[in-house]
N, C-alpha and C positions, 0 to 999 in steps of 0.2 A: 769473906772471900767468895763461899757459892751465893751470894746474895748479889754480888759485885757480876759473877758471871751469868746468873740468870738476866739482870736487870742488861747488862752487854748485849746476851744472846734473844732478848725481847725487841729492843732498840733494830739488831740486825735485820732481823725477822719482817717488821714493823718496816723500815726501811726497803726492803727487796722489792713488800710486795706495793708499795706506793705505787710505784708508778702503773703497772697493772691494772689498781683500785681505781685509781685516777683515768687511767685510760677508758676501763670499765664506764664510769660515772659519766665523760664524754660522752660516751656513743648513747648514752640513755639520754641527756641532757639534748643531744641533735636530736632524736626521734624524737623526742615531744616537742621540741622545737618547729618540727616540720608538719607535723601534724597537727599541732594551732595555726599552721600559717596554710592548709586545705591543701598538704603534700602529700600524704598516707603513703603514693606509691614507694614515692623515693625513700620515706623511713622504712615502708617495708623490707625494701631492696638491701636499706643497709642495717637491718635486724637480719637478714641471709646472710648478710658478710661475717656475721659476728655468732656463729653456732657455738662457742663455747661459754656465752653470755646467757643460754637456756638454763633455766633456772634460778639465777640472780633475781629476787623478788621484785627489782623496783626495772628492771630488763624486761621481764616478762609482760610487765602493766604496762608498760611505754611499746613493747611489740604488737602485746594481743589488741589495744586500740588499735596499731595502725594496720596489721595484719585484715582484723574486722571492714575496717572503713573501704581497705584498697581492694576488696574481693575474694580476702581470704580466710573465709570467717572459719573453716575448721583448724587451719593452726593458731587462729588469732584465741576460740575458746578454750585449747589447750595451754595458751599461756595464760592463761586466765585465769583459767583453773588450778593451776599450781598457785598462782598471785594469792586467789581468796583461803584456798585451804592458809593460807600462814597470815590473811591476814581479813577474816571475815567481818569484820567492822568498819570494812571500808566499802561504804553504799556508792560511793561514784565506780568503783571498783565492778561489784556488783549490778550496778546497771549497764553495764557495757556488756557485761557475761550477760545478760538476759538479751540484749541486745544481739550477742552473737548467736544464742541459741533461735530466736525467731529469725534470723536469716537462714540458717540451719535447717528450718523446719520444724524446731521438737517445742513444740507449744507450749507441754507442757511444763518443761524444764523455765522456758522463760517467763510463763504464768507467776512459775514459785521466786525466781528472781526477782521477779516486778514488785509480786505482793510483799518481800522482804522489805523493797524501799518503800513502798509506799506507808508500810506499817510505822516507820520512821518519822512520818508526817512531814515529807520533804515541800520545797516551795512551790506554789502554785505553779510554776516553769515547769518545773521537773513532773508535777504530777500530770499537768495537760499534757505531756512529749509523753508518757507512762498510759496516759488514756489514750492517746491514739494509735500504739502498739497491740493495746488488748483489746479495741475496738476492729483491728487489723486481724488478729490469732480469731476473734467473735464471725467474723467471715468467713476464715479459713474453717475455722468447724464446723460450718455447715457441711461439708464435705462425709463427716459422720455423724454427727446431730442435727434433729428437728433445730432450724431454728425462724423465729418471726419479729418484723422490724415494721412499724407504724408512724408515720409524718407528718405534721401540718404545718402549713408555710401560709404567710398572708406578705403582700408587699404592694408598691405604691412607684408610680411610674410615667414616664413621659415618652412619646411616641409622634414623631414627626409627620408619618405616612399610615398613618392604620389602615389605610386601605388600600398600600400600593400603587397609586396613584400617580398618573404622567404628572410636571411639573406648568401645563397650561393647559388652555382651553383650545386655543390655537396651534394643528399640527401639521407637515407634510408628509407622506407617506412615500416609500422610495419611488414611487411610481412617478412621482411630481402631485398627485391631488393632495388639496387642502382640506383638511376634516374642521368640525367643532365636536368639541370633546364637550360631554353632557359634566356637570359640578362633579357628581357623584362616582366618577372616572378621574376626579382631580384632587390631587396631592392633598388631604387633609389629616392637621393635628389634634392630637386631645391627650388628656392625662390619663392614666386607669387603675383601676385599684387588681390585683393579682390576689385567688386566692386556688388552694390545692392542698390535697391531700392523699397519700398514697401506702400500700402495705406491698410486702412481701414476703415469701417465709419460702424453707425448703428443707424437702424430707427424705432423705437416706434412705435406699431401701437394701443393697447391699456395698462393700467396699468399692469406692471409686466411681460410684453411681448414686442415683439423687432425684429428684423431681424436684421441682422450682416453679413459683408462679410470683404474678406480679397486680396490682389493677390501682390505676391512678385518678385523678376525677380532678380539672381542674379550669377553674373561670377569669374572664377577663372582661370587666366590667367600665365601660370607659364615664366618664363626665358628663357630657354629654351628645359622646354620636352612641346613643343605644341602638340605633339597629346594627350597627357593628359588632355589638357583645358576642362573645364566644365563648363556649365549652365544649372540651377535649375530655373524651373519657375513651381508657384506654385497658386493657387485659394481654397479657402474655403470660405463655407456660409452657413448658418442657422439660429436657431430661440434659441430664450433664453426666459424662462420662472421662474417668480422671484415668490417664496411664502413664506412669510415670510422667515424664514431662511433659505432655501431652494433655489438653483437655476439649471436648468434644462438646457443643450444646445442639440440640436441635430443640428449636421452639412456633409455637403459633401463635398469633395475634391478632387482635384487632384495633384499631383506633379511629373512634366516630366523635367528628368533630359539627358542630350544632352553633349556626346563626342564630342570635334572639330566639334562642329557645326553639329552634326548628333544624330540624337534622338534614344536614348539607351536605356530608359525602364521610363514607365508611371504607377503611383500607383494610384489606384482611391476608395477613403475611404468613408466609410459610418460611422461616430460617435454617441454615446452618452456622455453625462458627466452627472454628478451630485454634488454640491458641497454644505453643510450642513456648518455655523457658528457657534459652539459649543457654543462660547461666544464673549467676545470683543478682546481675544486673540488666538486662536483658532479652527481651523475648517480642516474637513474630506472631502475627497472624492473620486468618483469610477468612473470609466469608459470603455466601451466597445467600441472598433473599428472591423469592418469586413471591408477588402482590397483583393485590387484584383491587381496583379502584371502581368503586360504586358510588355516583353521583343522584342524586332524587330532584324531583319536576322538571322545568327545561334545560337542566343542566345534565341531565343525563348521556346525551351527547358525548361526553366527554368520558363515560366509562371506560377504562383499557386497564391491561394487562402492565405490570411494569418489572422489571428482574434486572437487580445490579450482582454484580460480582467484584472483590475488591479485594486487597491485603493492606497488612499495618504492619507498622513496628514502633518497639518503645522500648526507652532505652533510662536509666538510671545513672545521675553522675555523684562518687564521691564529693561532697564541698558540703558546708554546713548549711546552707540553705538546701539541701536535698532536693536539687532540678530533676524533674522528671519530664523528657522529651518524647512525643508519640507523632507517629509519621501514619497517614493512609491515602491510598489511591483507588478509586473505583471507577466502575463504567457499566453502563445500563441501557435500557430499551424499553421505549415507552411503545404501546400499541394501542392505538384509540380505535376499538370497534367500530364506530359507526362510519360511514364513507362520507356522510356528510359534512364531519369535520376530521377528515384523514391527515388534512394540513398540520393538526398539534402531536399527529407520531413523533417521537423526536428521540436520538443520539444522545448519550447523556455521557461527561466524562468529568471526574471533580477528585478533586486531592482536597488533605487540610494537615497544619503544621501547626501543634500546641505543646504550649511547656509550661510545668505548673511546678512553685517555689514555695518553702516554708522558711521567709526570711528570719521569722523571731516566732519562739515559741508562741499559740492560739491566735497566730495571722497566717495566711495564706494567700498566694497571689498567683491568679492562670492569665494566659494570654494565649488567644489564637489569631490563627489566617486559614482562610478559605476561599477554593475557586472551586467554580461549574462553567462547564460549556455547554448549551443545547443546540442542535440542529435539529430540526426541524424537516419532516417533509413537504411542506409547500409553505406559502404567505396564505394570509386571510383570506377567506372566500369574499367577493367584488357583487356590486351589484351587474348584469348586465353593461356591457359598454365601457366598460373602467380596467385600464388597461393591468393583465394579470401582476401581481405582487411576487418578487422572488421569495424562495421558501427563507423561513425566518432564522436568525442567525442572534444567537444569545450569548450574552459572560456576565457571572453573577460573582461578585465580588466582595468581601466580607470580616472587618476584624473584631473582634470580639475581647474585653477583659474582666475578669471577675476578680472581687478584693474581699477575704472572708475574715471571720474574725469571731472565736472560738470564747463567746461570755461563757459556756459552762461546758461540759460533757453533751449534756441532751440540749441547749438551746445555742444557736448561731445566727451571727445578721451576713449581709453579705450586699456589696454595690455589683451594680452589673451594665455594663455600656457595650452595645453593636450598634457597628457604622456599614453600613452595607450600601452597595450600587448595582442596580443590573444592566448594561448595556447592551443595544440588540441593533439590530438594520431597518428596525420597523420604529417608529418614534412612538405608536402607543402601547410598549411595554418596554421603553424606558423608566428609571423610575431612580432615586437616593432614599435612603430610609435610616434615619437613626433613632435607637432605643436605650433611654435609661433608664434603671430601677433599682429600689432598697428592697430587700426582703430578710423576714424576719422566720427561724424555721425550727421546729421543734420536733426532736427525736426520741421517740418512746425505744429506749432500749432494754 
């Protein structure tokens, strides 16, 4: 008989709370539903609706993912955290907690997450998506450690215009005269081999403060137009200063760039930047640069003065390819010293619009677009008798995509294609130019 009533009052029991359980089980089964299907928000929204599901273990896994993903990685790592205390064997588990601690901020904590799963010897996916985390935390600690990064890249490439170059020999000039355009002013292709190499490193000297330096060195070696060869050897250094969300750089520079081994013209920059994190997905920022442009033998001419100012913004989207969108706008003023060629002073105003994807784990995919406008203070100086040229009127136009793809930690290949056009009022600096290139690049970490 009390065997009869116990087994009764189990049955009862058992029965009340179904519906409940089931209701429960529901609402977990829609949030992981919607957050395999790139919804985070809306599971979030309705892990809010359902506060007495907080603490349910297989509740809280299904929240703190979508909580993490939609923006809100401090309640997402508190569900987390209940999850793993009850059930620490579960590495997918675990790497989303580490995940939400590096949105967080706390490096540390995510360091010891990561290394948990990696120690597991999980699949190459998982550990490349693990490398690029702690390759991300390796940056951010510069901030309080010495740290230094070393590079060398070799690639191989085809180039339509290496010399910018009008599209004929035969031109009109707005004026109505007919020019001839010497070869060497005309549109010529060749292939070239790309090589470079570059270090930086940066040294804390108290909290939220830092010095930073940079110096790159790199050649472009074509087939056969050698006297086109170029090398770019470049230096920066300064100070970074961190306040709360807020970081501060001021930096100096220089970068001399060298025809066939003969040094053509050296820029020498003075920066600011400032960069504001709005939140854990977005953030602003501006900057000022004042340059000084020094040209050598008869090009000197052209020495001036140049100063842009400009702002950006960049912005971060939940979705599994992890889109990251950056927006800037600047404007400038060029001042050419000498009065004999006062015509190339010129107005400068230019935006650009890129968005870079991680469609599959160790691939990567950017794409941009870029404009410039130049104005000009006058048209070309005329010989004698030749009726004056209006001042010159420029738009420089530009798209750009890079395709990468992550063979190790330290080694990467990457294609690279820019289509560019510059249009003007003056037919000889019109011009179309496209560039493609492999390059192959290796990271001493």
């Amino acid at each position: 008989m009390v065997a009869a009533r116990i087994l009764w009052l189990t049955c009862f029991l058992w029965l009340s709370l179904a519906p409940s359980w089931a209701l429960a089980q529901a609402v977990v089964d829609e949030i992981r539903t919607l957050v395999r299907d790139g919804r985070s928000a809306e599971a979030y929204a309705l892990g809010k609706q359902n506060p007495d599901e907080l603490g349910n273990p297989q509740f809280d896994l299904a929240f703190g993912i979508a909580a993490i993903n939609s923006g809100h990685a401090a309640e997402g790592v508190l569900a987390l955290e209940r999850y793993v205390l009850q059930a620490a064997d579960d590495l997918n588990a675990r790497l989303e907690l580490a995940r939400g601690y590096f949105v967080l901020g706390d490096d540390l904590r995510a360091k010891e997450e990561f290394g948990h799963v990696l120690a597991s010897q999980p699949s190459a996916e998982v550990r490349t998506n693990i490398e690029r985390f702690l390759d991300a935390i390796r940056s951010r600690e510069s901030q309080y450690r010495p740290t230094a990064a070393l590079y060398v890249e070799a690639g191989y490439g085809y180039d339509d215009n290496i010399n910018g170059g009008v599209g004929s020999n035969n031109l009109v000039l707005p004026n109505g005269a007919a020019v001839v355009v010497g070869n060497a002013f005309v549109k010529t292709r060749d292939r070239f081999l790309h090589l470079a190499t570059g270090a930086n490193g940066t040294l804390p000297l108290a909290p939220g403060v830092a010095l930073f330096g940079a110096a790159s060195l790199s050649a472009k070696q074509h087939d056969t137009k050698s006297p086109l060869d170029q090398e770019s050897l470049g230096f920066t250094g300064g100070a970074s200063f961190l306040r709360e969300k807020d970081l501060f750089r001021v930096g100096l520079g220089l970068d001399s760039l060298s025809v066939e081994n003969s040094r053509y013209r050296d820029v020498w920059s003075l920066s600011g930047e400032w960069h504001r994190q709005l939140d854990e997905l977005q953030g602003v920022s501006g900057f000022v640069q004042l340059s000084d442009i020094q040209y050598t033998a008869a090009n000197q001419v052209r020495d001036a003065s140049f100063n842009t100012l400009g702002a950006g913004y960049r912005r971060a989207f939940i979705h599994p390819w992890r889109p990251l969108l950056s927006a800037s706008a600047y404007g400038g003023r060029e001042d050419v010293r000498s009065a004999a060629r006062g015509d190339l002073s010129r107005d400068v105003l230019g935006t650009r619009l890129a968005v870079s994807f991680t469609p599959v784990p160790r691939w990567s995919l950017g794409v941009g677009l870029s404009y410039q406008e130049s104005r000009y203070a006058g048209g070309d100086p005329l010989p004698v008798g030749f009726t004056p040229l209006p001042p010159r009127r420029d738009s420089y136009e530009a798209a750009d995509a890079v395709l990468g793809y992550a063979i190790s930690r330290e080694l990467s290949i990457r294609g690279e294609i820019v289509t560019s056009r510059n249009r003007s009022n003056n037919a000889l600096y019109q011009y179309d130019r496209n560039v493609a290139a492999i390059k192959l690049r290796y990271d001493f970490k």
